[in-house]
C-alpha positions as a Markdown table, in Angstrom:
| # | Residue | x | y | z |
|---|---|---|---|---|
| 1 | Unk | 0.0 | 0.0 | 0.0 |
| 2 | Unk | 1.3 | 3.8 | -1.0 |
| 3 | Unk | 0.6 | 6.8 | 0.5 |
| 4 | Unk | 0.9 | 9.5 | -1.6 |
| 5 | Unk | 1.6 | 13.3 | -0.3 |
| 6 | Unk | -0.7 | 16.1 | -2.0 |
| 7 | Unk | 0.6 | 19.1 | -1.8 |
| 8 | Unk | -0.5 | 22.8 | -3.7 |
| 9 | Unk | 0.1 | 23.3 | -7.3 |
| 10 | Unk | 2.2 | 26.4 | -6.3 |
| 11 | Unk | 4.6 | 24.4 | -4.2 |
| 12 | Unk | 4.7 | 21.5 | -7.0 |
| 13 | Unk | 5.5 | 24.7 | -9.7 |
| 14 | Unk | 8.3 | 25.8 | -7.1 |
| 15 | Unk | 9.6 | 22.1 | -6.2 |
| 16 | Unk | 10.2 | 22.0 | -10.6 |
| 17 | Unk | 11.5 | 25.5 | -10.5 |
| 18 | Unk | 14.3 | 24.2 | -8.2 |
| 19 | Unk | 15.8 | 21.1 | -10.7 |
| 20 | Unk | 18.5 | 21.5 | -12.2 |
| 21 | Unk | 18.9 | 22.0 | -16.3 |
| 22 | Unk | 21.6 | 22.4 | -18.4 |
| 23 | Unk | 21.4 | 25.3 | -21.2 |
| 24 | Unk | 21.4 | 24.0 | -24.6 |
| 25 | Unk | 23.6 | 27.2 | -25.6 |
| 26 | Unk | 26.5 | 27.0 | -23.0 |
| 27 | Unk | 25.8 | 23.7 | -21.0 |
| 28 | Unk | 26.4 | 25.5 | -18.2 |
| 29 | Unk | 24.1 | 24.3 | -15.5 |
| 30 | Unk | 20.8 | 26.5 | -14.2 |
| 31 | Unk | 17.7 | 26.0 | -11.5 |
| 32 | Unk | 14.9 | 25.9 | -14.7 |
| 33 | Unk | 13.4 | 29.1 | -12.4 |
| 34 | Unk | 16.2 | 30.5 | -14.1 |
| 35 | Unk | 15.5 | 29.6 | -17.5 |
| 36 | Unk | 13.5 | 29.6 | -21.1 |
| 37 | Unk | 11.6 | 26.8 | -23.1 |
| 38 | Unk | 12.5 | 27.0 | -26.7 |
| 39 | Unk | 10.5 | 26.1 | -29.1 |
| 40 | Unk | 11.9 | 22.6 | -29.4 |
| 41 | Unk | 11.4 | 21.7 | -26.1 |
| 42 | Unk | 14.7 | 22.5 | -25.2 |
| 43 | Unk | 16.0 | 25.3 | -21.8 |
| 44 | Unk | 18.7 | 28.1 | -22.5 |
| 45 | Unk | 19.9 | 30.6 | -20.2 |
| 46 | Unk | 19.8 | 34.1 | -19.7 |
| 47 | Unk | 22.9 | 35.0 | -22.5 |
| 48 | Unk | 21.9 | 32.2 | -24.8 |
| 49 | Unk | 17.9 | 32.4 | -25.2 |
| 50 | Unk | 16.3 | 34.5 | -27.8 |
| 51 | Unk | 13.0 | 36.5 | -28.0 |
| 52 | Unk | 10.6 | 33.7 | -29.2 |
| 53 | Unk | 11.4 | 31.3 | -26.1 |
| 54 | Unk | 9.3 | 31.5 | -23.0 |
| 55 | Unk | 10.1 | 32.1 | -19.2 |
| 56 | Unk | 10.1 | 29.6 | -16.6 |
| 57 | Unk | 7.4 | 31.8 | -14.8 |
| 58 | Unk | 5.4 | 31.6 | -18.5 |
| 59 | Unk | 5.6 | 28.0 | -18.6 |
| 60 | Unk | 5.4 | 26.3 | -15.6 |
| 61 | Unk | 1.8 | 28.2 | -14.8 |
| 62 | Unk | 0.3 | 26.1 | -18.1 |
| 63 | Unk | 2.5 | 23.2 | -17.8 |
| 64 | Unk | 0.7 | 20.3 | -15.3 |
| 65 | Unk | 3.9 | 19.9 | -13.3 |
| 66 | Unk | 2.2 | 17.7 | -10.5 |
| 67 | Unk | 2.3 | 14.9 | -13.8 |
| 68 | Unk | 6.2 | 14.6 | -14.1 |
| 69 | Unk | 7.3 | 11.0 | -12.4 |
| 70 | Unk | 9.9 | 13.2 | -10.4 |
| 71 | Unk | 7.1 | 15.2 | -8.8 |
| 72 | Unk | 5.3 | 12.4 | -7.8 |
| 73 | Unk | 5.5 | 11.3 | -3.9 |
| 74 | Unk | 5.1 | 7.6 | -3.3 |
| 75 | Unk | 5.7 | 6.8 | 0.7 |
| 76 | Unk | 5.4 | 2.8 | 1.6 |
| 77 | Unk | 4.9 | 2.6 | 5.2 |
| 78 | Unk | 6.8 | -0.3 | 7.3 |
């Protein structure tokens, strides 16, 4: 038996904001609070993105973060 851990969309959208991403420009490593969607799914940083790529604060409100495997909390009790 699980037990699984609910917790607020905003503290599921701040949990994402604090993984860490590589830019696609630099591969220099970023939080992806820190960083743009292309349009290929890919992140860049600050000095590498462009004008048609998104923010993290633009995407992550219309992206359902509480779906990503890494988001999910599974406990199994003992």
């Amino acid at each position: 038996m699980s037990v699984r851990i609910i917790i607020s969309t905003e503290e599921t959208r701040l949990k994402f904001g604090q993984r860490i991403q590589r830019c696609y420009g630099c591969f220099v490593a970023f939080y992806m609070k820190d960083m743009w969607l292309g349009e290929d799914a890919t992140y860049y940083c600050e000095h590498c993105k462009d004008d048609t790529m998104f923010h993290f604060e633009q995407f992550s409100r219309v992206l359902d973060v509480s779906k990503l495997p890494s988001l999910q909390t599974d406990k199994e009790p003992h």
